[in-house]
C-alpha positions in Angstrom: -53.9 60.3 -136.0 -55.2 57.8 -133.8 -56.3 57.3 -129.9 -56.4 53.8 -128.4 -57.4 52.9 -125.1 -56.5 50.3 -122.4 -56.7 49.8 -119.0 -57.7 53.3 -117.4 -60.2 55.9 -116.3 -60.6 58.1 -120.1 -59.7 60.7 -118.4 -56.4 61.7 -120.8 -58.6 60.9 -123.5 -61.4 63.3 -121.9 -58.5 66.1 -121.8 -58.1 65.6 -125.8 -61.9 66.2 -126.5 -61.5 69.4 -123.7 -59.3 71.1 -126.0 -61.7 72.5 -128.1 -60.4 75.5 -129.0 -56.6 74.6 -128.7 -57.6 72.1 -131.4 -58.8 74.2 -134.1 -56.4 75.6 -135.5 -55.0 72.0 -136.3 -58.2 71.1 -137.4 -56.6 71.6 -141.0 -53.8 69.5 -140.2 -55.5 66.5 -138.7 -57.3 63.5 -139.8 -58.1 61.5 -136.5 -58.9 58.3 -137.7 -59.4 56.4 -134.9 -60.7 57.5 -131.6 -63.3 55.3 -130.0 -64.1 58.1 -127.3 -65.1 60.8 -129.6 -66.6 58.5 -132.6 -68.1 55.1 -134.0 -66.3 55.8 -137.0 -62.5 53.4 -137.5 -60.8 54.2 -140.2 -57.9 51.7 -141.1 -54.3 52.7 -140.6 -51.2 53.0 -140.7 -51.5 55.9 -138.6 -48.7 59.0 -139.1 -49.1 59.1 -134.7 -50.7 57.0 -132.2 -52.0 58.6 -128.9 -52.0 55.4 -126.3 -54.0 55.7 -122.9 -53.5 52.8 -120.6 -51.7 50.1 -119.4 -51.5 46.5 -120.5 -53.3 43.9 -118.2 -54.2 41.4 -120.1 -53.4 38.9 -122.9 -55.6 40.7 -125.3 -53.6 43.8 -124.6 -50.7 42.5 -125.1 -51.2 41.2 -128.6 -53.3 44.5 -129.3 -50.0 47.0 -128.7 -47.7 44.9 -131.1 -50.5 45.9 -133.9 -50.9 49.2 -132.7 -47.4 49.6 -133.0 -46.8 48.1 -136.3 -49.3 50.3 -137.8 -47.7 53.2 -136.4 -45.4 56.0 -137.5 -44.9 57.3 -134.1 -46.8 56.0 -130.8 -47.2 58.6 -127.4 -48.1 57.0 -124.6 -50.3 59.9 -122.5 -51.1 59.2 -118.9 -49.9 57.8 -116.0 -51.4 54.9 -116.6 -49.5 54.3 -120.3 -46.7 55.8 -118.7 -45.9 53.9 -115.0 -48.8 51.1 -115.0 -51.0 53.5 -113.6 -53.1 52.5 -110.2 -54.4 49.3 -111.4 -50.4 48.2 -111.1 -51.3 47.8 -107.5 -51.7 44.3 -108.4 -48.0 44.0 -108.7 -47.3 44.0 -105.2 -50.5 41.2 -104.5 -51.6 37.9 -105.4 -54.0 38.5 -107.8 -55.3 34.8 -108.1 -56.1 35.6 -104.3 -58.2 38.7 -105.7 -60.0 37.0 -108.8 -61.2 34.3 -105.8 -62.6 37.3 -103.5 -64.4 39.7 -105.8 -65.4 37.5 -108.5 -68.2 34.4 -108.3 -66.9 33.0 -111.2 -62.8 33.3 -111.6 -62.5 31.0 -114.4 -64.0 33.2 -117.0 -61.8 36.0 -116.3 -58.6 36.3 -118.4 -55.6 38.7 -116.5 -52.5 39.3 -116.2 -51.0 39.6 -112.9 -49.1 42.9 -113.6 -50.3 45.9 -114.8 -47.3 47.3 -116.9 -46.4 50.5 -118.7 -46.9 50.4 -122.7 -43.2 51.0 -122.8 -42.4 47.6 -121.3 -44.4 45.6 -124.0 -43.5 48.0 -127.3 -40.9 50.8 -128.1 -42.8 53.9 -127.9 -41.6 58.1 -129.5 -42.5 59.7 -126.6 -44.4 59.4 -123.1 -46.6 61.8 -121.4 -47.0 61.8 -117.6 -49.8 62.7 -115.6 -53.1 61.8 -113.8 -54.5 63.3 -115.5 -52.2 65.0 -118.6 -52.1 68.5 -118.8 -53.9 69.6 -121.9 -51.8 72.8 -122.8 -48.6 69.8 -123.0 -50.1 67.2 -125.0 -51.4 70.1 -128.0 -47.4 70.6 -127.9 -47.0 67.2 -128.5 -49.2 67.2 -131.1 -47.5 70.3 -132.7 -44.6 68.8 -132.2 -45.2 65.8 -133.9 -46.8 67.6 -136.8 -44.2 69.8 -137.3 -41.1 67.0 -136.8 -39.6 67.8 -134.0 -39.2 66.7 -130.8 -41.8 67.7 -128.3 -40.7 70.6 -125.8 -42.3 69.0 -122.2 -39.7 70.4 -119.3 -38.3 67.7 -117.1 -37.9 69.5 -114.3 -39.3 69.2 -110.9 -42.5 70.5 -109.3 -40.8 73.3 -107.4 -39.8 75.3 -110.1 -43.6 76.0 -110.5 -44.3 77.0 -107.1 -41.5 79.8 -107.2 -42.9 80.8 -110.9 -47.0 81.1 -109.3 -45.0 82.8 -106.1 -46.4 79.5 -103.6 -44.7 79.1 -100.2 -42.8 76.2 -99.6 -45.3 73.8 -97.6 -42.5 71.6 -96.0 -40.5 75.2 -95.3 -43.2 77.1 -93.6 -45.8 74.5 -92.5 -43.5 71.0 -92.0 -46.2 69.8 -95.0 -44.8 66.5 -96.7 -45.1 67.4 -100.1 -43.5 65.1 -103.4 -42.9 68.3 -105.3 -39.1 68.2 -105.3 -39.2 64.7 -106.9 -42.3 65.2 -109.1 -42.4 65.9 -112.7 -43.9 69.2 -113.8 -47.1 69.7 -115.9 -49.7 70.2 -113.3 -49.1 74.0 -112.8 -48.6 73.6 -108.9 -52.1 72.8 -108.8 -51.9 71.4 -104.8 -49.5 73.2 -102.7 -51.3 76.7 -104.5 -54.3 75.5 -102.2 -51.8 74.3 -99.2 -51.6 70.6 -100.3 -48.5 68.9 -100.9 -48.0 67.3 -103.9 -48.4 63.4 -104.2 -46.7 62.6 -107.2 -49.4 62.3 -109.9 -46.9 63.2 -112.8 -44.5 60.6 -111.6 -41.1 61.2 -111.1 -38.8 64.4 -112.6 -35.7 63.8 -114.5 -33.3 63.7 -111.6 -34.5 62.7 -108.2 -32.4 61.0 -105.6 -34.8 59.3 -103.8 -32.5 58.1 -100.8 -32.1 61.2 -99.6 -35.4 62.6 -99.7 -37.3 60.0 -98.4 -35.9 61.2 -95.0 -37.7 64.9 -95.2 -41.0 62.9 -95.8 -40.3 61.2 -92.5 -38.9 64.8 -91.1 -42.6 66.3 -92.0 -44.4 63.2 -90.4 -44.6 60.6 -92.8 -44.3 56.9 -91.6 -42.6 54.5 -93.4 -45.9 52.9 -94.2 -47.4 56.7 -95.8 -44.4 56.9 -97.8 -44.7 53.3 -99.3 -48.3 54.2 -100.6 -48.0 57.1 -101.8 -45.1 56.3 -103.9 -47.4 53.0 -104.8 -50.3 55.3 -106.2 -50.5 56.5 -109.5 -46.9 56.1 -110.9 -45.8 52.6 -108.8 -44.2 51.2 -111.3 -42.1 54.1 -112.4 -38.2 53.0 -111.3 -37.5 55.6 -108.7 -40.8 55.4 -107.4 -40.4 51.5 -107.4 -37.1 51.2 -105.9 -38.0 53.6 -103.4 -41.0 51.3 -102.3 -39.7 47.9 -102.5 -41.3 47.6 -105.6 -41.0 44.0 -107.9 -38.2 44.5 -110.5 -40.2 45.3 -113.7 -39.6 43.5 -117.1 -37.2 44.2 -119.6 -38.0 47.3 -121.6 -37.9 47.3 -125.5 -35.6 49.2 -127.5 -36.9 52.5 -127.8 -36.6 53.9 -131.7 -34.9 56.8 -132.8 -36.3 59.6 -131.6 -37.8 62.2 -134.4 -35.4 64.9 -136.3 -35.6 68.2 -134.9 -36.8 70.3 -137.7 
C-alpha cells in the first residue's frame, strides 16, 4: 500500500496513523510502502492500492497522479479535498492571477493552476472517500475491503438517518436550525446537530439529493441567498450538486472510471 499527498491539510492522512489499534490486526496483511507522513522510507511500486489525499493544483500534480496511477492496482481517493477539490477550490470562482499579485512579492516564481480539481477529474480512480476529515472506522473498511476483493461497504445515505439512529432532534423541526443533513453524505456519526449545530456539509453530498427543492428550507430557517452560496462553496464546492446549486464553473470532463473490483 501506498499514501500520497497533494494539496491539503494531512488531516485524512493523520486519521490513518490514529488508527492504531484498528490497524493491527492487518498489520500481517500489509506492507505500506510509501507513506511520507509516517516515514522517510519509499519503497518503489507498483502498489496493490493507493490511498490519495488531495487535490490537484498545480502542473506538478498533474503529471504526478498519471504516475501514481500507472503504478497502481487500485487508487482511493480519501478526503474531501481528493474527492470535491477541497477548500482550496475556492479559487475556482476567483481570478487567481488577481491573487498571486496580492499575496505574493514575487508572482513570477510561483507555478499554479487556476482550479483546484478533484483527483477524479485528472485520473480514473476505484473508489472515493468523502469527508473533512474521513471517518476512521470507514476508511479500515476500505482497507478490508480492498484486501479482501470486494467492494467497500460505505452507506450512501444521507445525514438524517444518523440522527434518528443516536435519537437527535430534528434542528430545523424543533429549533428552525438550517442544517445540510438531509443532503449530506453520512460518515460523521451526526457529530453537529448531537451538540445542536446543523450540519454544513463536510462529507459532501448523499447519493440522492434534489437540491432545488431544499435550498428553499435553508431560506425557510434564515439563510440568505448569500449563506447558502458559501456554505455549499466550502469544503465540497466542486462536488456537482453542490456546484450547480451555487453557480459553480462547469468542471472538466471526468475520466473513465475502471471496473470496479469483484465482489468476493
Amino acid at each position: 500500500m501506498a499514501v500520497w499527498k497533494f494539496a491539503s491539510c494531512d488531516g485524512c492522512q493523520l486519521t490513518l496513523l490514529d488508527c492504531e489499534d484498528e490497524l493491527l490486526p492487518l498489520a500481517g496483511q500489509l506492507d505500506i510502502r510509501y507513506f511520507l507522513e509516517a516515514t522517510s522510507a519509499a519503497g518503489p511500486g507498483p502498489y496493490d492500492l493507493s490511498l490519495v489525499e488531495g487535490s490537484v493544483t498545480t502542473p506538478q500534480d498533474a503529471e504526478r497522479i498519471q504516475h501514481i496511477r500507472s503504478v497502481s492496482r487500485h487508487l482511493v481517493t480519501i478526503g474531501a479535498c481528493a474527492t470535491a477539490g477541497g477548500i482550496q477550490a475556492l479559487r475556482d470562482f476567483a481570478d487567481v492571477e488577481e491573487y498571486l499579485s496580492i499575496v505574493y512579492a514575487q508572482p513570477a516564481y510561483i507555478d499554479t493552476l487556476a482550479h483546484s480539481t478533484a483527483i477524479s477529474r485528472n485520473v480514473p480512480v476505484d473508489f472515493e472517500l468523502r469527508g473533512c476529515p474521513i471517518d476512521r472506522g470507514q476508511l479500515i473498511e476500505v482497507i478490508t475491503a480492498f484486501l479482501s476483493g470486494r467492494r467497500p461497504h460505505i452507506p450512501d445515505h444521507s445525514v438524517c438517518f444518523a440522527c434518528k439512529r443516536r435519537g437527535i432532534v430534528c434542528l430545523p423541526v424543533a429549533n428552525g436550525t438550517p442544517c445540510l443533513g438531509p443532503v449530506t453524505h453520512a460518515g460523521c456519526g451526526a457529530l453537529c446537530p448531537a451538540y445542536g449545530r446543523g450540519c454544513y456539509g463536510c462529507f459532501g453530498p448523499s447519493a440522492s439529493v434534489n437540491m432545488p427543492a431544499f435550498i428553499p428550507l435553508l431560506h425557510r430557517d434564515g439563510m440568505s441567498d448569500t449563506d447558502v452560496t458559501r456554505v455549499l462553496r466550502t469544503f465540497n464546492a466542486t462536488a456537482p450538486e453542490f456546484a450547480d446549486a451555487s453557480g459553480a464553473p462547469p468542471a472538466p470532463a471526468q475520466p473513465e472510471a475502471p471496473d470496479p473490483p469483484e465482489e468476493s
